[in-house]
Each structure stands twice: as C-alpha cells, then as structure tokens.
N, C-alpha and C positions, 0 to 999 in steps of 0.2 A: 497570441496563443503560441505554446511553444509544445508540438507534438511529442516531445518526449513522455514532458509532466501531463497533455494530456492523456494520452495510454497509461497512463500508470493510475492515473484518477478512474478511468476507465475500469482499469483490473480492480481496483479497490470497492470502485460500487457493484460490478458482477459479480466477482468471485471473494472477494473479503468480507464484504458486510456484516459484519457480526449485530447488529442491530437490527437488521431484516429490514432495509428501508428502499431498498432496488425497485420497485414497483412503484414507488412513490415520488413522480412527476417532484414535488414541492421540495425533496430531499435530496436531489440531486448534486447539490454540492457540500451533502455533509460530511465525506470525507477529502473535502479538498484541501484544509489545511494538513491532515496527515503524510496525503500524498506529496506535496509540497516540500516536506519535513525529509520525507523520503526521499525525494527528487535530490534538494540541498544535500542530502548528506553520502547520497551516490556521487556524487561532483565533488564531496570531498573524500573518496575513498571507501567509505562505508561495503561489508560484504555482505552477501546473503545473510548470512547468521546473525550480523550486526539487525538488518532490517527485520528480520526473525522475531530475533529480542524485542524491538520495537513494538512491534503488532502486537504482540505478547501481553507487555506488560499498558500498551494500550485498552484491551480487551478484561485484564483482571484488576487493574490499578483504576483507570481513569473510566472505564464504562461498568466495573463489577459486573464482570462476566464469567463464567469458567473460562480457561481457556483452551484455543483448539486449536493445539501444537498442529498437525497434517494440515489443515487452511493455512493455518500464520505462515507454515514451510512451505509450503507450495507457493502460495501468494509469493513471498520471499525472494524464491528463484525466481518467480515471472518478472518482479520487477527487475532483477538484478540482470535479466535475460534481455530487458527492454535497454537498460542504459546501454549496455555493451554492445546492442548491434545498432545505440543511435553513435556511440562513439569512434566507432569504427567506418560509418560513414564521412 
C-alpha cells in the first residue's frame, strides 16, 4: 500500500465521483485505476491543470457525463496538494 496513491483514491471516491457510487461498499475501487493514472503522472510532472483536463475529459468522453469544471478543479488541486506534501517529506 503506498499512502500517497491511497489519499488520492480516497479524494476520488468522496469528493469526485462523478457516478455517485461512494455509498456503495462493492464500488469501492472503481476509481482506482484513474487514481493510479493520476498518481503515475504526478511522479512524472503532471500539474494541477494537466490532472484537471484528466477528470474532464474522463467525465464527458469516457463516462458521457456533463462535465463539472468546479469538482474536476478542486479535486485537481487536492490531489496535486497531496503529492507535494508527500514529496517534500
């Protein structure tokens, strides 16, 4: 288990979910390969905005959803707020 990627998984099923699936024990790791994605691409640089766009075009392209610029952004900085204070440990 590596606490980074889990916090971020974390942020993704509380405050991202765009699928509404937080409540549901059995779903718990249906956004674990995004977080993952996210995780890899903070470790190669990736910025807020980059991960932004992510969410994004996750939400309109890959689930046909609206999308919902203020979650994707806020989510965005949370994770970009998690790497940098695991990096700096």
């Amino acid at each position: 288990m590596i606490p980074e990627l889990e916090e971020i998984k974390r942020v993704f099923l509380k405050e991202w979910d765009p699928i509404g699936v937080a409540g549901t024990p059995e779903a718990a790791d249906e956004y674990d390969s995004y977080a993952f994605q996210v995780f890899t691409s903070l470790h190669s640089g990736a910025t807020a905005d980059t991960i932004n766009e992510y969410l994004r075009s996750l939400e309109t392209e890959h689930m046909g959803l609206p999308a919902n610029s203020a979650r994707s952004e806020d989510v965005a900085r949370k994770v970009f707020a998690i790497h940098h204070g695991w990096t700096k440990t």
